[in-house]
LUMRO-849225 format. One record per residue (C-alpha): residue number from 0; chain; z, y, x. Coordinates in Angstrom, 3 decimals. Layout:
NUM / A / Z / Y / X
...
//
This chain:
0 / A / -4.427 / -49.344 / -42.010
1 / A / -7.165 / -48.974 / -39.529
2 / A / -9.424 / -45.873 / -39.962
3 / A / -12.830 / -45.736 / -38.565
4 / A / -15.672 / -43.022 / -38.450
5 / A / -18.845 / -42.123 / -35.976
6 / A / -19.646 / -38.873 / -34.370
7 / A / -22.933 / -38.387 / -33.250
8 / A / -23.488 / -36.392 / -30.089
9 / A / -27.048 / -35.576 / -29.036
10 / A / -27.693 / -34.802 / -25.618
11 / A / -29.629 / -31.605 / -24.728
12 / A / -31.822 / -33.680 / -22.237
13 / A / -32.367 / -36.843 / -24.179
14 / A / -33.373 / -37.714 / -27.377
15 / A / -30.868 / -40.687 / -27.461
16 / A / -28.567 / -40.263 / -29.921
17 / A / -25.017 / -40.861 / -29.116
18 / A / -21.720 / -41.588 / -31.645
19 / A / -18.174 / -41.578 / -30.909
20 / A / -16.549 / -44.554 / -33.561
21 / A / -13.009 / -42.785 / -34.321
22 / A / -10.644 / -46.184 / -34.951
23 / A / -6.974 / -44.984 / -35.844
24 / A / -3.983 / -46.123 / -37.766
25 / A / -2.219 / -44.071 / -40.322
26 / A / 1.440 / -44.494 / -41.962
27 / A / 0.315 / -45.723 / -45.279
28 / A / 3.295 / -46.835 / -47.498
29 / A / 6.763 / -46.494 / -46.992
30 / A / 9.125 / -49.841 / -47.706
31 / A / 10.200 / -49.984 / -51.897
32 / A / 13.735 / -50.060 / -50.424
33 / A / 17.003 / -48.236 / -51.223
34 / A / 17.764 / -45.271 / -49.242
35 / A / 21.396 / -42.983 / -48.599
36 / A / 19.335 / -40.213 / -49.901
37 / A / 18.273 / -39.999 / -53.562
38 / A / 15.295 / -39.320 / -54.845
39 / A / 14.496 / -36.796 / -57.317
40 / A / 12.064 / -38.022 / -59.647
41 / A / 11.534 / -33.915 / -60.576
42 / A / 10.257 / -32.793 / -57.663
43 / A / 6.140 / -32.459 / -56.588
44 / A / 4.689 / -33.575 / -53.325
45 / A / 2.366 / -32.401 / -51.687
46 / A / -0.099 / -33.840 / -49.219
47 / A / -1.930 / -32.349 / -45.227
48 / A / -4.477 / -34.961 / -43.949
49 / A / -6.319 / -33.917 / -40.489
50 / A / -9.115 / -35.536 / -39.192
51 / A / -9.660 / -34.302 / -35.172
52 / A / -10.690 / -35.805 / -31.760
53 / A / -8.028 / -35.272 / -30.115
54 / A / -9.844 / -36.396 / -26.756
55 / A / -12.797 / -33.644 / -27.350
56 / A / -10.739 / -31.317 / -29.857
57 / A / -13.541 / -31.925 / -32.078
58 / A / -12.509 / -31.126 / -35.551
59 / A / -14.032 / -33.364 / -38.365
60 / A / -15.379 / -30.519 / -40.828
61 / A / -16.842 / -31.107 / -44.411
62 / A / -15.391 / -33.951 / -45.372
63 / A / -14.852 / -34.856 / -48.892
64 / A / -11.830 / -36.445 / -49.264
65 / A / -10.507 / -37.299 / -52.737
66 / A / -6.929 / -38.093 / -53.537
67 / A / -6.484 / -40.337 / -56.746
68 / A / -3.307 / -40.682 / -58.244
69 / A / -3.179 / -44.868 / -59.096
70 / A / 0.707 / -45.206 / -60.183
71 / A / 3.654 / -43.657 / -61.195
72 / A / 7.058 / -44.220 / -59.768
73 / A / 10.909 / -44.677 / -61.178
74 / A / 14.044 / -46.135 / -60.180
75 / A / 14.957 / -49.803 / -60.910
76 / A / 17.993 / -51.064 / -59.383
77 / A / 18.414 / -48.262 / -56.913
78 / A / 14.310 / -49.231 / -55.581
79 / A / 11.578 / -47.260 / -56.276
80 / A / 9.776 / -49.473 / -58.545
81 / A / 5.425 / -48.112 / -59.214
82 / A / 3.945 / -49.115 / -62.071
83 / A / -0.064 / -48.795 / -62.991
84 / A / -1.180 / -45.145 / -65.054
85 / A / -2.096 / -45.927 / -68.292
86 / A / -5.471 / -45.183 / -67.742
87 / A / -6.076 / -47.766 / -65.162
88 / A / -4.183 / -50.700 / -66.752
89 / A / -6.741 / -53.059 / -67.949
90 / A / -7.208 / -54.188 / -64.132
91 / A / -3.744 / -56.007 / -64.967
92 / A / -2.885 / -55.071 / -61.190
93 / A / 1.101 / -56.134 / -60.096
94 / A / 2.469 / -52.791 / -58.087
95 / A / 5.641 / -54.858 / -57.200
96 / A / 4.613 / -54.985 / -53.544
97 / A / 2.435 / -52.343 / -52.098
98 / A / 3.011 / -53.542 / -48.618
99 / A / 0.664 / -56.283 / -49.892
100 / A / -2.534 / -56.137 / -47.602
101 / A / -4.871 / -57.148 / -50.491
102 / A / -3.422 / -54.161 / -52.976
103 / A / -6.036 / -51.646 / -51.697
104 / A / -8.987 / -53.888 / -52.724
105 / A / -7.932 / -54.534 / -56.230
106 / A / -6.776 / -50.545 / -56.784
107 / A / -10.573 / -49.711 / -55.198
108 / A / -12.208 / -52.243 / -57.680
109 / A / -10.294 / -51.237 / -60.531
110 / A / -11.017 / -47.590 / -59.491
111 / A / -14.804 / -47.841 / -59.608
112 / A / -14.732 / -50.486 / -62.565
113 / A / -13.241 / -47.530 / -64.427
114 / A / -14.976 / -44.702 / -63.399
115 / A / -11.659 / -42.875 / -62.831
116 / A / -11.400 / -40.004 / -60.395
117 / A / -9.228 / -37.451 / -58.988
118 / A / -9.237 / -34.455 / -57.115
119 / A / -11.564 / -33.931 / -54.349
120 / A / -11.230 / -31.229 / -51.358
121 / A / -13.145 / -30.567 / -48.502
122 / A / -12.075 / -30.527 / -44.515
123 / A / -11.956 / -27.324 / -43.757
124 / A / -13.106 / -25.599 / -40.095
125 / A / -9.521 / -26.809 / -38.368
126 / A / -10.145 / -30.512 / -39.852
127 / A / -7.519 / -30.388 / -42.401
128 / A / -7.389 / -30.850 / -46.188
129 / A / -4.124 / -30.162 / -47.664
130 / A / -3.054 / -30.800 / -51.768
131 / A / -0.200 / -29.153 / -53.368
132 / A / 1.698 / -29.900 / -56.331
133 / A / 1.268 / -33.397 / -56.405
134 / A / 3.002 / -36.067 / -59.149
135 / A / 5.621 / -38.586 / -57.365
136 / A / 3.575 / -41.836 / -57.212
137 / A / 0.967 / -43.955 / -55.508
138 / A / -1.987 / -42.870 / -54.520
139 / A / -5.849 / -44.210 / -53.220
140 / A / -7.049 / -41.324 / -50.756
141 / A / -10.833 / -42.130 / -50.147
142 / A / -14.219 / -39.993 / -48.493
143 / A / -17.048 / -39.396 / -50.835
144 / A / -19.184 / -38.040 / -48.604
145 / A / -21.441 / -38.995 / -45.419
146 / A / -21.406 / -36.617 / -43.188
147 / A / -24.527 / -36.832 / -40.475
148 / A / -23.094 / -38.611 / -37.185
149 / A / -20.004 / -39.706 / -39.161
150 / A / -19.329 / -43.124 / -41.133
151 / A / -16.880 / -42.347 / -44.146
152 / A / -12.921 / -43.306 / -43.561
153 / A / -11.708 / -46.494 / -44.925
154 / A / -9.724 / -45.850 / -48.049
155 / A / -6.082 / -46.076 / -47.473
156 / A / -3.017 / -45.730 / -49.851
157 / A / 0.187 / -44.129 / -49.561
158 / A / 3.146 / -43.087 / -51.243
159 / A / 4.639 / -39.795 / -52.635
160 / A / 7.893 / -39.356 / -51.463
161 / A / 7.588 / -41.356 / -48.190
162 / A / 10.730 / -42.943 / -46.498
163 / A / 11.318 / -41.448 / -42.655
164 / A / 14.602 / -41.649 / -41.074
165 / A / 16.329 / -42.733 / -44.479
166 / A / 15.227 / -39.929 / -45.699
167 / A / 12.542 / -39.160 / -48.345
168 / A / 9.736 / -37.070 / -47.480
169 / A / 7.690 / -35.497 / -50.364
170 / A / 5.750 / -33.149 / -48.317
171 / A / 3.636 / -35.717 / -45.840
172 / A / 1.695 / -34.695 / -42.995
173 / A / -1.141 / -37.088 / -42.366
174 / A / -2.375 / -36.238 / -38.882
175 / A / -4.337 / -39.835 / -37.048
176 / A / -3.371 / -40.809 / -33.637
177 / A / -7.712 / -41.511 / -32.245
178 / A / -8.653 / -44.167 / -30.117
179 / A / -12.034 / -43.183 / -29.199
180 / A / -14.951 / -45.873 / -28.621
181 / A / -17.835 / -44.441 / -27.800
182 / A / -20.964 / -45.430 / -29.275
183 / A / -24.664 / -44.576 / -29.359
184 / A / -28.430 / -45.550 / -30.017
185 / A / -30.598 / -46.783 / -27.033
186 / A / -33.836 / -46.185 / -27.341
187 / A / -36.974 / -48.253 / -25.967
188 / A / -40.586 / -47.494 / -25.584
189 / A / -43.251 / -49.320 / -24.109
190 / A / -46.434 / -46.947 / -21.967
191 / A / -49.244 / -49.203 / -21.897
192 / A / -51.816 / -47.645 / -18.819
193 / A / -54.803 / -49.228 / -19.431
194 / A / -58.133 / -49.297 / -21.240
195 / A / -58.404 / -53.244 / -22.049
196 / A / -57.535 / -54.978 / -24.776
197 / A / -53.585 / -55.094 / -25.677
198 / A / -51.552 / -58.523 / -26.594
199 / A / -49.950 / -58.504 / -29.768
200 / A / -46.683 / -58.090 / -29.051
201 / A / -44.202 / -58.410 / -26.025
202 / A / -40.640 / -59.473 / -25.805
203 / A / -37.837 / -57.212 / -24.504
204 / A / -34.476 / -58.484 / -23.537
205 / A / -31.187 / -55.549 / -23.499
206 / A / -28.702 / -57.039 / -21.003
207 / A / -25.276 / -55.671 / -20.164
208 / A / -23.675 / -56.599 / -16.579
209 / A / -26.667 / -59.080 / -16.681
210 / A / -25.558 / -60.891 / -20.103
211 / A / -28.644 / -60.768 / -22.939
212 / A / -27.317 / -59.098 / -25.443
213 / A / -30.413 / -59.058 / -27.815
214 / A / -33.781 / -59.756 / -27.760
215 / A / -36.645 / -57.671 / -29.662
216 / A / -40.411 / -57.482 / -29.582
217 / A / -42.389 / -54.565 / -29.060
218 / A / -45.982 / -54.706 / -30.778
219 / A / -48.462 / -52.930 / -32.895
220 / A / -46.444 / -52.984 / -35.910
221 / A / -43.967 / -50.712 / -34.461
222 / A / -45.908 / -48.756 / -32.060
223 / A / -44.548 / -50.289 / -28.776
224 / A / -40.823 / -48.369 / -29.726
225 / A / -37.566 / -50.388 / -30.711
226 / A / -33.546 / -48.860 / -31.508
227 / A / -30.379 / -50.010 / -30.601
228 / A / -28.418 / -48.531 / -33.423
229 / A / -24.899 / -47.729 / -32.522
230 / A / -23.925 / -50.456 / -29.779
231 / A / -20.646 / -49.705 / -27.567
232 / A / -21.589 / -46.749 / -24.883
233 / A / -22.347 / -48.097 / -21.439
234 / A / -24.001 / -46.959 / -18.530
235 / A / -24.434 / -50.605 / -17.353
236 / A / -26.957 / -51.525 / -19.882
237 / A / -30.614 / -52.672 / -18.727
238 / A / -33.710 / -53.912 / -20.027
239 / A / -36.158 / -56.556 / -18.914
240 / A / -39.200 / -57.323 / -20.179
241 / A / -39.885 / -61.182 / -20.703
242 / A / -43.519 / -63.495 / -19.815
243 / A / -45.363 / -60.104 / -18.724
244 / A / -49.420 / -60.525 / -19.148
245 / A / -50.825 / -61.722 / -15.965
246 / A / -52.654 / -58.634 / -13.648
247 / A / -49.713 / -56.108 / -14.751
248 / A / -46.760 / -54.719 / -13.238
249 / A / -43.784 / -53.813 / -15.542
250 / A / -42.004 / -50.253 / -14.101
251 / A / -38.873 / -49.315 / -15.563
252 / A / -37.433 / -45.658 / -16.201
253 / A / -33.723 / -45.786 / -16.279
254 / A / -33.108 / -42.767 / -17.352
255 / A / -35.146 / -42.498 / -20.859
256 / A / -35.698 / -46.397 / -20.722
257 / A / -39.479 / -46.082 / -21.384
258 / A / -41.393 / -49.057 / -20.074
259 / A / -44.302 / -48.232 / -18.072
260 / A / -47.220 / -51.012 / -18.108
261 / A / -49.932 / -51.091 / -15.785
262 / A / -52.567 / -52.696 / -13.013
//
């Protein structure tokens, strides 16, 4: 399960806004297999997810993550066997394999379809939202909330107890392993320095290492200003500004990217 979220960093000396995209893998769901240690279908769980930048030691504060408890688990020829809660089992969804990549989708749909929620806690100043006393079972763990800068996790689900080292875990730690690609929102303007009469639009092209990588038009209708909305970070990127009006000279700024144009 990949998880994915944005940052966004302003800079003090540029309005550019800048996002870090978060993409990290969690340990989801343990195998349904049989294990030298038995599980005790008595006990509660209990549940520590931690969202941090480990790179920056930015903790991710205020999210809203809700855990919702999907099915319930027993013992069926020595396997943990999950089976649907009652209150979600007109989806008619098959819990026989939750290694199965397509599980998620269905538990999500049938989720919403129902209306059915669970219990929702917030990421507290160190990143981390923990839930105690939890029922043995499967469960969807999803983000309600946006937070500014930040695009919400991708739902995951995962298993209380957990199998580690043939051994069943029923208090899980979630803490992500980052791999930070930075990402950010360019920002183009275009300074006309004249008195005559202005063309109705001109075309800019964004290049990176000299490859086009998209093409926009800067006119009236959008006061001479275009954004690059979260593109992959880059000090590398350029503009160029395409069939300039004859009698002017383009000048570029580098540094905010505003596009000077003049006799």
């Amino acid at each position: 399960m990949k998880v994915c979220l944005f940052i966004q960093m302003v800079g003090k000396e540029s309005k550019m806004k800048k996002f870090l995209l978060l993409c990290f893998s969690l340990l989801i769901l343990s195998p349904v297999y049989a294990s030298n240690d038995i599980v005790d279908l008595s006990k509660k769980g209990s549940l520590s997810i931690t969202l941090i930048n480990e790179e920056y030691n930015e903790k991710i504060v205020g999210a809203e993550i809700e855990v919702i408890k999907v099915g319930t688990v027993g013992i069926n020829n020595n396997n943990l066997a999950y089976s649907l809660i009652p209150e979600l089992s007109n989806c008619n969804i098959s819990l026989s394999n939750i290694l199965d990549e397509s599980l998620k989708g269905k538990i999500v749909n049938c989720v919403n379809s129902n209306n059915y929620n669970g219990r929702v806690e917030t990421t507290d100043k160190s990143g981390n939202v923990k839930y105690n006393d939890l029922d043995l079972g499967l469960y969807l763990i999803r983000q309600n909330n946006i937070l500014d800068g930040y695009s919400a996790i991708e739902s995951y689900l995962i298993t209380i107890p957990t199998l580690n080292d043939n051994l069943w875990v029923y208090d899980i730690d979630s803490v992500p392993k980052t791999e930070i690609i930075k990402m950010f929102s360019l920002n183009i303007r275009k300074i006309w320095k004249t008195d005559k009469e202005l063309p109705d639009f001109i075309t800019i092209e964004l290049l990176l290492d000299g490859e086009i990588k998209d093409t926009v038009k800067l006119g009236k209708d959008n006061d001479w200003k275009y954004t690059w909305e979260k593109i992959p970070y880059s000090d590398k990127y350029t503009v160029r500004e395409k069939d300039s009006p004859k009698g002017y000279t383009t000048i570029y700024d580098k540094v905010s990217l505003h596009m000077m144009h003049g006799k």
